[in-house]
N, C-alpha and C positions, 0 to 999 in steps of 0.2 A: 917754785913751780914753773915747768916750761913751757913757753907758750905754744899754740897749737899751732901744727902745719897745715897751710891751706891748701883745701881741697883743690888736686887737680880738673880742669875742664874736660868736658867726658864725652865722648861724642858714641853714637848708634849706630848700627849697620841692620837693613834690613831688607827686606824685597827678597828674590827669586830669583838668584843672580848665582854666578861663580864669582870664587874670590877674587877673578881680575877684576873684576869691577867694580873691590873697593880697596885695590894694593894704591894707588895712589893717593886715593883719598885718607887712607890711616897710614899714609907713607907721612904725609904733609903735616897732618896734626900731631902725631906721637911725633916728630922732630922737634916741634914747639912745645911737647912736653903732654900733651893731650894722653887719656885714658881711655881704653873703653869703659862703657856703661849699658844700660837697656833703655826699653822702651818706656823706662819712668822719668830717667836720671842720663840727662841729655842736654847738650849748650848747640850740637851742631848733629843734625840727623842728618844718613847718606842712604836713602831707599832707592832700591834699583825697582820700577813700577810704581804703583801709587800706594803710601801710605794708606792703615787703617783710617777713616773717617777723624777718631777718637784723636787723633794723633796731631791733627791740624788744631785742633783747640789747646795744646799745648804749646805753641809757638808767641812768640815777644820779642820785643826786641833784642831782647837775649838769650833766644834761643830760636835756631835758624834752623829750616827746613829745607831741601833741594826740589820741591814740588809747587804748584801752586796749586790750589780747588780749581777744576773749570780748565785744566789744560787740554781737555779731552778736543775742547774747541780746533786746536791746532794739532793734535799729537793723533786723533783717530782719522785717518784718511779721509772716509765721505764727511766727515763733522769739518776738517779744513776744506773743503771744496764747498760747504756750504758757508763760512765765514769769508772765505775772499772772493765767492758770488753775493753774496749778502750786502760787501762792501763796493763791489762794482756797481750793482745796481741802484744803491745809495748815489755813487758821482755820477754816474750816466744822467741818474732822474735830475739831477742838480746841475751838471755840465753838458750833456748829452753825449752820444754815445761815439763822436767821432772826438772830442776833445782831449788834449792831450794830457790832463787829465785822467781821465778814463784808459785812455792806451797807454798810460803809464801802469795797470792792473793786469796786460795782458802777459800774465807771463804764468798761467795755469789752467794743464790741457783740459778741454771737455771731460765731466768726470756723471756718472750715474750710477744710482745704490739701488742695489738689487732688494727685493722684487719690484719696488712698488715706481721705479724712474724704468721698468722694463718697454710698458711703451712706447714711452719717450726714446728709447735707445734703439728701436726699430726702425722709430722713422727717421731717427740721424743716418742711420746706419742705409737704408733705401736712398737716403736722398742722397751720401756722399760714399760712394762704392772704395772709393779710391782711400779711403780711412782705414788705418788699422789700430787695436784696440790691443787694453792688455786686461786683463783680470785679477784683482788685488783682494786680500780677507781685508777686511777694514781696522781691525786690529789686532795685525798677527807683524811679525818680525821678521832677523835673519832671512827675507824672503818666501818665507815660506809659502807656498800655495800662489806666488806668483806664476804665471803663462800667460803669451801670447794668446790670444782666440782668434782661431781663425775664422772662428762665423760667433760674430756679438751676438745672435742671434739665441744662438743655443746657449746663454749665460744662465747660471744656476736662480733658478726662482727661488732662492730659498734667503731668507735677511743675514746680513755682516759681509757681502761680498760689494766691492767697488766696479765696475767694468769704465774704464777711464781709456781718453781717446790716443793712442802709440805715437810718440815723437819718432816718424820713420826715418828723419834724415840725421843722424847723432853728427857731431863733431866727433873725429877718432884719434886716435894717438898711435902709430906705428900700425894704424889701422885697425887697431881696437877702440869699440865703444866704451866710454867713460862715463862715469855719474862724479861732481863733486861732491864732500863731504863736507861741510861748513859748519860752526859749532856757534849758536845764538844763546844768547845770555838774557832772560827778562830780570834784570836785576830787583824789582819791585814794580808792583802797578798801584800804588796810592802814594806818590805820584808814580808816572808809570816814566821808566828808563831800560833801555834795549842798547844791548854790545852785538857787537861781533869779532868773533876770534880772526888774528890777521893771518893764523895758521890751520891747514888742515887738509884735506888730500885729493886728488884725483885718482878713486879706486875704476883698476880698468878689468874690463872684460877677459875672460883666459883664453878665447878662442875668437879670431877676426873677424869682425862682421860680416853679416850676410844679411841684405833683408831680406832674401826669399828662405831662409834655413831658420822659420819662428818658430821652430820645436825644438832646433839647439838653443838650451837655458846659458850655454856657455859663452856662447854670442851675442845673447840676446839682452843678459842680466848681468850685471857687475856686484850682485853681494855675494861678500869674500863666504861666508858660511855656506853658500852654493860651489860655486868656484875651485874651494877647497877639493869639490870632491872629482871636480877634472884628472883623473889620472894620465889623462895623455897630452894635457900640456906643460909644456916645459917651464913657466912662471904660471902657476893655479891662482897666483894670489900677490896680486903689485898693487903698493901704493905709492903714488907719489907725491910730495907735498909740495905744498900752492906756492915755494920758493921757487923749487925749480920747474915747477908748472906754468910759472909766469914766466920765468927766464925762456923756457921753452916757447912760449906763444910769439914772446918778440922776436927770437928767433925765425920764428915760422911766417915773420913779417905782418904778425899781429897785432891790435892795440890793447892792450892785457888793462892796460889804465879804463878802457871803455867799460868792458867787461867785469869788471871787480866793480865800477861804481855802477853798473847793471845790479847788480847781487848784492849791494848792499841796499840800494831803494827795494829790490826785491823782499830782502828781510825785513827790514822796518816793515813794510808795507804790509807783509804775512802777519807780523806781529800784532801791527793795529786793526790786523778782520778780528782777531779774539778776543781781545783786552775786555772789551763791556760783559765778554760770558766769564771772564776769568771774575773780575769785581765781584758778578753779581753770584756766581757760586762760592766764593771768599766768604761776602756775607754769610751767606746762608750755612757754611762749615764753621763758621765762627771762625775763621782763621784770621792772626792779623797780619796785615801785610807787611809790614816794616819785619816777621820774622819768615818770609817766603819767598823762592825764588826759583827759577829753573831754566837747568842747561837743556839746550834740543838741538838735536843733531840733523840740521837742515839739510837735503839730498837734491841737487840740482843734476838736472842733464843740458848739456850746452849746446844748442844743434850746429851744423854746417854754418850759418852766419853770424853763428857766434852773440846768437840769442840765448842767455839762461830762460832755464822752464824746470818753477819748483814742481818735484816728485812728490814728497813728504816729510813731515818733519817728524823725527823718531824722539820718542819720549825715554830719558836715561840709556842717549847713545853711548854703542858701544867703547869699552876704557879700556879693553882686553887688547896685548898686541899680535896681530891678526898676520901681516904678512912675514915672512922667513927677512932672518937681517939682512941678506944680501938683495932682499927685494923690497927694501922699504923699509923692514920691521924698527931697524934701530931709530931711524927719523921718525916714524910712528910713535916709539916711544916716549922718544924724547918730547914731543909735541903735545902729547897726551899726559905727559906728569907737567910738563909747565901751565899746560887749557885746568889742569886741576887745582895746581896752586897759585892760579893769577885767579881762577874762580873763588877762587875762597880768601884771598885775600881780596878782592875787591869787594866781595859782599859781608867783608867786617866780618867773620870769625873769629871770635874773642874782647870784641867788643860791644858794645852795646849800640844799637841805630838810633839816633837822635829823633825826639818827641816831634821835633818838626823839621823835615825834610826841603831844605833851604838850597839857596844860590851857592852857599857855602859848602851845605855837605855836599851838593853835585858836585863841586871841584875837590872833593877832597876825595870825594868816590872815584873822580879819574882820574885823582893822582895816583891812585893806587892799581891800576885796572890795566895792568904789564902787559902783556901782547891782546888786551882786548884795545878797538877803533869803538866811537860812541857815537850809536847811529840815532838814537832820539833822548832828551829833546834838542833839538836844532834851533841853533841860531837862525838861519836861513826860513824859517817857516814853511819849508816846502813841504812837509806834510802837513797843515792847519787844514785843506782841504778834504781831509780824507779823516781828519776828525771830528770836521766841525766844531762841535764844543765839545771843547777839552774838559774834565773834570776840574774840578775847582783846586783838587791839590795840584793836578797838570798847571793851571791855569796861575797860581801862588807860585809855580817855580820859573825862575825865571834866567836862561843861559846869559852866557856874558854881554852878548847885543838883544838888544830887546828887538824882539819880534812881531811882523806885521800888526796892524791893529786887529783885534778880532769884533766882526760887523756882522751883522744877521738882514735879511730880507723875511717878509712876508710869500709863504709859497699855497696859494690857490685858497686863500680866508677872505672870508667875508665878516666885513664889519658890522655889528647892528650899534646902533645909536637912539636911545630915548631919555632927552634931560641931559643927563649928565650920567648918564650908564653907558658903561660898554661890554658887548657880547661877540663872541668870534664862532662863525662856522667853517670849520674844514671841512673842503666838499670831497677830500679823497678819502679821507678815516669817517666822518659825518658827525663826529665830535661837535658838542657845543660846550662852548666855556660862556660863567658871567665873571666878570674881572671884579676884583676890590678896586678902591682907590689907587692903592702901590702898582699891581699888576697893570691897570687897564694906565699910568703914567711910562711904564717901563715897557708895555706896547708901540704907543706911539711917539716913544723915542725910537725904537726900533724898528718905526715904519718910518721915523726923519732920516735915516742914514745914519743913525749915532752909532757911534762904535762903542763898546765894553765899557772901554774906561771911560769915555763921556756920561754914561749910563750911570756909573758909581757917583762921579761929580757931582750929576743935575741930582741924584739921589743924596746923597752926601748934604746941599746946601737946602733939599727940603726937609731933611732930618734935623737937623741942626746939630750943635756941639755933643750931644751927648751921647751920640750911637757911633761906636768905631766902624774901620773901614770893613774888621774882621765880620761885624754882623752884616755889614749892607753887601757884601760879599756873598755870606749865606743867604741872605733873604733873595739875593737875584741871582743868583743858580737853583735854589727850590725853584724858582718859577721860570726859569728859562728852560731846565731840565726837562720835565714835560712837553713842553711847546718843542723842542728839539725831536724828543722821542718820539711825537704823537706826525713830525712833520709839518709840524705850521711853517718850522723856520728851515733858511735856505741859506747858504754860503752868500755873502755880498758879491763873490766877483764872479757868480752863476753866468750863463751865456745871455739867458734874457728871460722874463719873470713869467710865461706864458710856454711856460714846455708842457709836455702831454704828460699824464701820467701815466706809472712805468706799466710797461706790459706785462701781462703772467710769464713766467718762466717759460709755458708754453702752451700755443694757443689750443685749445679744446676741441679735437676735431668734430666734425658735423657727419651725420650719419647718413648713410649708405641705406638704401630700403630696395628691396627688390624679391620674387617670388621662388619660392625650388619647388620646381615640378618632376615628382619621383614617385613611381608605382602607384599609379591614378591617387595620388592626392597632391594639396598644396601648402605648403610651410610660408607663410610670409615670414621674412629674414631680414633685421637689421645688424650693419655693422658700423663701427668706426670708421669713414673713408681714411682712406691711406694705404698701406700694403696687407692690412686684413682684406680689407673690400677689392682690389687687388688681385690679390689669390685668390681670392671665391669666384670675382666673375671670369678670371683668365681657365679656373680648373672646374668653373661647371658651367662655361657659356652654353652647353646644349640644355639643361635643366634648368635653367635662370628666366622669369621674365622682369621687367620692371613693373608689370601692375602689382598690389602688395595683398593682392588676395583679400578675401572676406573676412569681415570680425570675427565669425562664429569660426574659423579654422585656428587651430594653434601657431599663434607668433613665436619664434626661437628669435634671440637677440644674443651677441656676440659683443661683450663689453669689456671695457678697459678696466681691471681691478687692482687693488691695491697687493698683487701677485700672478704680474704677467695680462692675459686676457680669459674670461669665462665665457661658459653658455647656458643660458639657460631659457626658459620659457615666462610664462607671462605671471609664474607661481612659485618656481624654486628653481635654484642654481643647481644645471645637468653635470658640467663641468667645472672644474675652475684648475688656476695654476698653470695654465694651460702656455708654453712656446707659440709664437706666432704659425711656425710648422705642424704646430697641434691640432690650429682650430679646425683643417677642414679632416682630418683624420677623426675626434673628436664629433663634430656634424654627421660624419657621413657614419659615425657608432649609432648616434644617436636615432636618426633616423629610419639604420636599417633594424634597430629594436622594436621599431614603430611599425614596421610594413609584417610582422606576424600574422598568421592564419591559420583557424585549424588544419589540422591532419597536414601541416608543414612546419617545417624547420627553416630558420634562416642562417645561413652560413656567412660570418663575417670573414671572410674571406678573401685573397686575392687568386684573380681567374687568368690564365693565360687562355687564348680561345684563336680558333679559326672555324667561323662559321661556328658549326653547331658541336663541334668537338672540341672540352676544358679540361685543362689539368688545374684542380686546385693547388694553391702555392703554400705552403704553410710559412711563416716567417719570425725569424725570433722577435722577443719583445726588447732587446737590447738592439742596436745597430740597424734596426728596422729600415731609416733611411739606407744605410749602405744596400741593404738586402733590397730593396726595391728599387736602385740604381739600377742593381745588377741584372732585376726584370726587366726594367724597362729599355737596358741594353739587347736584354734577348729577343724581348719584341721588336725593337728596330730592325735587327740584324735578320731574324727569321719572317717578317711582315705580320706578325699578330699580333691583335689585340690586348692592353692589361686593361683590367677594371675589376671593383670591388665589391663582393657582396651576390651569393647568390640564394635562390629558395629550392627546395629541396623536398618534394612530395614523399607523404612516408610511406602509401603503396607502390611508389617507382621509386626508389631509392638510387636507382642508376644515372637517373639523368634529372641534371641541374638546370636550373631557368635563371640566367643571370642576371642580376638585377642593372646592370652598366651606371652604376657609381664610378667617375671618374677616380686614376691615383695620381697624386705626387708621388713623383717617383725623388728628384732631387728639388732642388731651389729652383734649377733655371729649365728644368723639363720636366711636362707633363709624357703620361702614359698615351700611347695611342687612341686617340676617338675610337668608341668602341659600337657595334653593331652584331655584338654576341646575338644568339637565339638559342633558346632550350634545345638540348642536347648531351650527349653520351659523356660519362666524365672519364676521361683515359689515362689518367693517371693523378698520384700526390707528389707532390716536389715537396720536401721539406727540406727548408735551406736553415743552416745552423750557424750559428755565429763560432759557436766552440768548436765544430769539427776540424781537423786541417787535411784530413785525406778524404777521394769521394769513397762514398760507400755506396753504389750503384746496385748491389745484390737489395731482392725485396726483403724488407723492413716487417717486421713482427708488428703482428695487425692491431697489439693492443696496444705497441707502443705509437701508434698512428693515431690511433685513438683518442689515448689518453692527448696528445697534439690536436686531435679536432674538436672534443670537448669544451674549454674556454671561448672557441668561437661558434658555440651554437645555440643558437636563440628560438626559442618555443612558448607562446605565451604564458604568463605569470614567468618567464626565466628560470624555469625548472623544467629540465627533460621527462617527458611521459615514459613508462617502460616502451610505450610503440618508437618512439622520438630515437629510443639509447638501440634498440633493435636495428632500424633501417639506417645511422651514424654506423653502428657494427657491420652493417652488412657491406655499406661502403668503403670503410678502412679495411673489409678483406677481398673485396672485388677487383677492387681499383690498383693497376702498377704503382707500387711507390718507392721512392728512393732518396736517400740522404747526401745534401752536398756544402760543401762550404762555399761561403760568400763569395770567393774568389775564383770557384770554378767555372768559370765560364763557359770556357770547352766542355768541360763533361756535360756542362748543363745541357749544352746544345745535343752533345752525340746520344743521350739519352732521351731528348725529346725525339730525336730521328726513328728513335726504337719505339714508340708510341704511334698512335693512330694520327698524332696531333700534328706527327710533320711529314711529309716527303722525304725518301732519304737524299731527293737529290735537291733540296735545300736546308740539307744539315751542315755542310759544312760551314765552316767560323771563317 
């Protein structure tokens, strides 16, 4: 009988990928003899995205997955911006916020997630002009839906968008802007160990920069799947790798040694904002650690002083070779099949991870770990502050020099003492603890200065012989853990034990009260001071008072929501979702619905006016801004009046009574003070966003019509047959004529033809 052959090791391919991005991976293992298999029958799974759920409860020590639960932490845009704010604000409260320490975390721009940071982003945005901003999908790839914004302002109220603050001064290369590509390894987080590849590229921009050209994506953005589609530049698509990248910088009379050890504290440092979300979503997928791990393809930009500032870290970067050989491709390649099989051989592929993750297996993990550097855990302890307490398997593993003592402080507790009890109140959480005997001893040792391992000792000889160090280990991390989490405890070498505690992200503005007085009534009006309250009183200082009016009159209030800002009254939300450019356009809807009367129509409408003679403006609902730019150029230039909103008698249908609601015309200009009076209305401008030629000949009265429809308002908001009559009679009375946004000229030499101007101040 002959014995049986053993089953080859079988490894999975899966995800949403092209097959470049898994020819190295089944290059490396079917070399060592490796099979494929499925999703049942698997030693080493390679998913490009994240594995089913189901799929992480399969993992062991021998069987190895290239993901971990909880990377979303670092891999989704706004979710990394809130881990390495998360961990800034942790050292600040603990070092303060000028410590170098703390300015050791400074290397990730301002970033704010739509809708609900929109706010917030207004008023960064008012308060530093001189910023420019980029707009990012929060988890989207290959670039996609990346732009410049040229107004943060206008960023999409809608969730999954980033609006993050533009590094304007890049470092360039032959005068293109550059992103590095850097490739991080979490090799395991129980205990937790982090690489970085000593290889990997500088992908450059295909078109030279400009910082005033932020709508060329060619100059602006260095992902090669955008770039690609440059047809007019002569290299679409260069990478060059961090060999002759560095050669190059010392060339350039650079310290390239400064720099690379910038960006490797950068990455450790990225790493330790997520690890506690990674642990705690492990648990909760059942996944175990010693069968998890994942590459991420870290994205820096270097500016002019040769500061890194991470971008993002892409989850299952791309394995595909991207530039043409003669521009990189082959070095690409080659550097991308070695990042795959020093990843897999360092993470033991084909063997099994040891039960307990020891001083030993650490060295035998980088004797294997070929062009990976090992950035934690460090001899040196220069990261201990930024973990404070280490997990207890962190805290069992130990590098070749043993590192700092780790010591804790008391931060902002109160003791209570009765007898021989002890109780603690933290005054910033408001927690109260009553201690055992063990706890309330392992307290105050940790209020004598004892450090860790003193802690085990004085525990250790009041145990006595029969409890190993392995339990008195667990029993003081159970109880330190909490006290850490909750903030009782502090880094020992904090600056001084009496810091404030930390600020909100940001402080809650105070509101703005003041009255709008429009068509013999009064609105009291509260807003958010800042650039809401701002614009209100700069665009209705003739209608504004600050007394706030009577209870019995309707309050409108103007709030910050969780989607931009709303409006609404003292009973339900008028508006919402609303642009800060919104609110007073928004207000001034609102309130001309309000000023109805019988036997009248209100026309929300824009008026060009001299004296007692108005052309209504029709204006599209797209580009609305541009289209009232272009008003309010025409009123500078001819000396009339814009303003919004007139009433309309249904037995005189000919002449309008304007209501002088101020317009925003753009950001930084208002429409002209207006002093309309009731008068003859001599013509419709309907300005189009889609036209591109003028159409000056008059317009078919129903297609004018159906144009003034939407803006006319008759109590209950339904037109009477009288209401649709005298609206008719006006769209056939009245000159009307069609123009695009751009026609300026026309717009003028047509007003000339009107009652509304002089011919001898028509000309432009």
């Amino acid at each position: 009988m002959s014995a049986s052959t053993p089953t080859s090791p079988r490894f999975w391919l899966s995800g949403q990928r092209h097959a470049e991005q898994d020819h190295f991976f089944r290059q490396a293992l079917e070399d060592q003899g490796w099979q494929e298999g499925d999703d049942q029958h698997w030693q080493a799974a390679w998913v490009t995205g994240m594995p089913p759920k189901a799929a992480f409860r399969l993992t062991s020590p021998e069987r190895r997955m290239n993901h971990i639960p909880g990377n979303a932490a670092l891999t989704v845009k706004s979710r990394l911006h809130e881990s390495l704010s998360a961990l800034r604000a942790r050292v600040a409260r603990h070092f303060g916020a000028e410590h170098p320490h703390t300015q050791r975390l400074d290397f990730f721009p301002r970033a704010y997630e739509m809708p609900h940071d929109y706010p917030a982003l207004v008023e960064d945005a008012e308060a530093h002009p001189e910023k420019r901003w980029i707009l990012k999908p929060t988890n989207a790839s290959k670039g996609q839906g990346v732009r410049v914004l040229r107004d943060p302002q206008a960023a999409p109220l809608s969730p999954n968008w980033l609006v993050q603050e533009y590094i304007g001064n890049p470092h360039t290369i032959r005068g293109h802007k550059y992103v590095l590509r850097l490739y991080m390894l979490i090799a395991g987080i129980d205990p937790l160990r982090i690489y970085l590849y000593r290889q990997g590229f500088a992908k450059l921009a295909s078109a030279p920069w400009d910082p005033d050209d932020v709508d060329n994506v060619y100059s602006q953005l260095t992902n090669p799947d955008i770039n690609a589609r440059n047809q007019e530049a002569e290299v679409p698509v260069e990478f060059i790798d961090l060999d002759r990248y560095r050669t190059w910088l010392r060339e350039q009379g650079h310290d390239d040694e400064a720099l690379f050890a910038q960006l490797d504290d950068l990455a450790a440092l990225t790493a330790l904002s997520g690890v506690e979300a990674m642990r705690a979503r492990s648990r909760e997928a059942g996944a175990d650690p010693r069968g998890c791990y994942e590459l991420i393809g870290l994205d820096c930009l270097v500016d002019d002083t040769l500061k890194p500032w991470i971008l993002e870290c892409n989850l299952s970067p791309s394995l595909g070779v991207c530039a043409a050989p003669e521009h990189g491709g082959v070095v690409e390649a080659r550097v991308k099949e070695s990042l795959v099989r020093d990843t897999l051989a360092l993470t033991g592929h084909g063997t099994a991870a040891p039960e307990t993750f020891d001083a030993e297996a650490l060295a035998a993990e980088r004797d294997r770990a070929g062009g990976f550097a090992p950035l934690y855990p460090s001899s040196d302890g220069r990261f201990m502050p930024f973990i404070g307490l280490p997990s207890l398997s962190d805290y069992r593993l130990r590098a070749t020099d043993e590192p700092p003592a780790l010591a804790f402080q008391a931060h902002n507790v109160s003791e209570l003492i009765e007898d021989e009890r002890l109780a603690l109140y933290h005054h910033d959480s408001g927690h109260y603890y009553q201690l055992n005997d063990s706890a309330a001893l392992i307290w105050l040792l940790i209020s004598e200065g004892e450090s860790v391992e003193a802690i085990l000792a004085h525990l250790q000889a009041a145990s006595g012989p029969g409890v190993t160090r392995t339990q008195l280990e667990n029993d003081l991390w159970a109880t330190l853990q909490p006290w850490w989490q909750s903030g009782l405890l502090a880094p020992m070498d904090r600056i001084d034990t009496a810091l404030e505690p930390p600020t909100p992200k940001r402080d809650i503005p105070t509101t703005w009260r003041g009255a709008l007085h429009f068509d013999d009534r009064v609105w009291p009006l509260t807003a958010p001071s800042g650039p809401v309250a701002d614009r209100l009183t700069a665009s209705l200082a003739a209608l504004l008072s600050r007394a706030h009016g009577s209870a019995s009159e309707e309050t409108l209030h103007i709030l910050e929501s969780a989607s931009g800002y709303c409006l609404t009254n003292d009973t339900r939300v008028i508006r919402s979702r609303l642009h800060v450019d919104d609110v007073l356009p928004a207000l001034a809807q609102y309130c001309l619905g309000q000023t109805t009367r019988p036997g009248h129509l209100v026309l929300d409408v824009t008026l060009l006016s001299q004296g007692n003679q108005h052309i209504v403006c029709l204006l599209p609902t797209r580009e609305a801004s541009s289209a009232l730019a272009t008003l309010n150029a025409v009123a500078a230039t001819h000396g009339l009046s814009l303003s919004r909103g007139a009433r309309l008698a249904l037995d005189t249908p000919d002449v309008l009574a304007p209501l002088n609601l101020p317009v925003a015309a753009t950001e930084d200009s208002l429409g002209t003070p207006t002093h309309a009076v009731p008068g003859r209305c001599g013509g419709l401008l309907w300005l189009d966003a889609d036209t591109t030629e003028t159409t000056d000949a008059p317009l078919a009265a129903l297609d004018v019509l159906g144009q003034l429809l939407p803006f006319s308002l008759e109590e209950q908001n339904r037109l009477s047959p009288e209401a649709l009559t005298a609206l008719q009679h006006l769209s056939q009375s009245a000159v009307s004529a069609r123009f695009a946004l751009t026609e300026f000229d026309a717009i003028g030499q047509w007003l000339s033809q009107t009652s509304l101007l002089p011919s001898s101040r028509a000309a432009v």
